[in-house]
C-alpha positions in Angstrom: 63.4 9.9 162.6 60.0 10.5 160.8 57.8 7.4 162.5 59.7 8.9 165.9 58.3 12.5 165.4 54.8 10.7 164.6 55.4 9.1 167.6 55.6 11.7 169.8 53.3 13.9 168.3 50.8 11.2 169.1 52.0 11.3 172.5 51.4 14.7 173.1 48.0 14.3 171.4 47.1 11.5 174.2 48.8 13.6 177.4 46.3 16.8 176.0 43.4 14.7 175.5 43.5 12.6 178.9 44.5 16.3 180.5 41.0 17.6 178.9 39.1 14.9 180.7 39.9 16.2 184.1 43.4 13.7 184.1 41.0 10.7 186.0 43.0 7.4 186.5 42.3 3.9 186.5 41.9 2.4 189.6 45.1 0.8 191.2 44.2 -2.8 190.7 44.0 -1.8 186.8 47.0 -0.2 186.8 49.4 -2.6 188.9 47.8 -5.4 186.3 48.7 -3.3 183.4 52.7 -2.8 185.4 53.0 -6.1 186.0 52.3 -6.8 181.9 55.3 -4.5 181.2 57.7 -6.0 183.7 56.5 -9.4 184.0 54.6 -10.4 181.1 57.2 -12.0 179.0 56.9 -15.4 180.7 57.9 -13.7 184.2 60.6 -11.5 182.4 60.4 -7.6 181.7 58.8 -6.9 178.0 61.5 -6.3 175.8 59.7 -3.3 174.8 59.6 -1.3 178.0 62.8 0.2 178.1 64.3 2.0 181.0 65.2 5.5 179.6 63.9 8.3 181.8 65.0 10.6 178.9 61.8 13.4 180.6 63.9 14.1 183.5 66.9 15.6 181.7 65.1 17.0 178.4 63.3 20.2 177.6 60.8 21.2 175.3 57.0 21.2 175.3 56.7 17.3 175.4 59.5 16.5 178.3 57.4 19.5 180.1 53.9 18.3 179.8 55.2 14.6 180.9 56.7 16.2 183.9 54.3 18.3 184.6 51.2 15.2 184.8 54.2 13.2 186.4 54.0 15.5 189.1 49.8 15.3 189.5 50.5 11.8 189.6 53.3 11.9 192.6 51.4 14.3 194.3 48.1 11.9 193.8 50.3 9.4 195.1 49.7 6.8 192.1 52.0 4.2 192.1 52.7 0.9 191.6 54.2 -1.9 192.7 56.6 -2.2 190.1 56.8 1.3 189.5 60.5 1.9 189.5 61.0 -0.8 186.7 58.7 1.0 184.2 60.5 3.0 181.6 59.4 3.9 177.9 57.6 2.0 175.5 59.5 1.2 172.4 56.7 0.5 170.3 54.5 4.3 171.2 57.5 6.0 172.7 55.0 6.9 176.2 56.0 7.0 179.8 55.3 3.8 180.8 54.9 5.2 184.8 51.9 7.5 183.6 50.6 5.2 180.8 49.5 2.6 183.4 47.2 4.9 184.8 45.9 6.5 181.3 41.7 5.3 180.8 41.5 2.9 177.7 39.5 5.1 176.0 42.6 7.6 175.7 44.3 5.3 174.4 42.5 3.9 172.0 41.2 7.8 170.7 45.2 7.7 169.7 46.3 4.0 168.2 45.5 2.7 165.2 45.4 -0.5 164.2 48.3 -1.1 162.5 50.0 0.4 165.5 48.2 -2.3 168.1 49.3 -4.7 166.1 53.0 -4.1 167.1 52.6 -4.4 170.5 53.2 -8.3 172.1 50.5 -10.7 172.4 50.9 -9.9 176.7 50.5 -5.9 176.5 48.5 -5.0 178.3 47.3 -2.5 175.5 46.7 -5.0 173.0 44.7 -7.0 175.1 42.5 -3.7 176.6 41.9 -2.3 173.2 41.3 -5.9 171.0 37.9 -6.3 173.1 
């Protein structure tokens, strides 16, 4: 329950710091690359890792809020990818995979440590981005 609370905290750490950037996003090449990592990386398969669980939609609180609320920038931006409907939650960082495509690296890596990146699958996306 502990690491899960970390996780999230870190989330919401992430969502406010990519927010106080003015919210830019990758472009879509970047980010259907990065999709295509979490549900087709795994030798053509879906990672294991990106689990579908749209547990935002139906919660409340200050973090299902805040991921709603840059869901909806990101709708209205029209972001989306090709695989978009088969992204879910990472099981490793707990994030919205749907808005974590489109997150800049630097974000990212302001909020991972390396014990952390270590977790994630040699074909993430993240690992690879942020092992440069």
């Amino acid at each position: 329950m502990l690491e899960e609370l970390k996780k999230t905290a870190n989330g919401i750490a992430l969502l406010k710091d990519w927010v106080g950037s003015g919210l830019e996003p990758v472009d879509m090449a970047l980010a259907d690359s990065r999709a295509h990592a979490c549900c087709r990386g795994k030798d053509g398969k879906k990672c294991p890792k990106n689990v579908q669980g749209k547990w935002w939609n139906t919660a409340t609180g200050m973090v299902a809020d805040a991921i709603r609320t840059q869901l909806n920038f990101k709708d209205g931006a029209k972001l989306h990818t090709a695989l978009e409907d088969e992204l879910g939650t990472c099981d490793i960082c707990l994030c919205n995979l749907p808005l974590k495509v489109w997150c800049p690296a630097e974000h990212i890596r302001n909020h991972i440590t390396e014990e952390k990146l270590e977790k994630f699958p040699d074909w993430c996306w993240i690992k690879k981005e942020l092992s440069k």
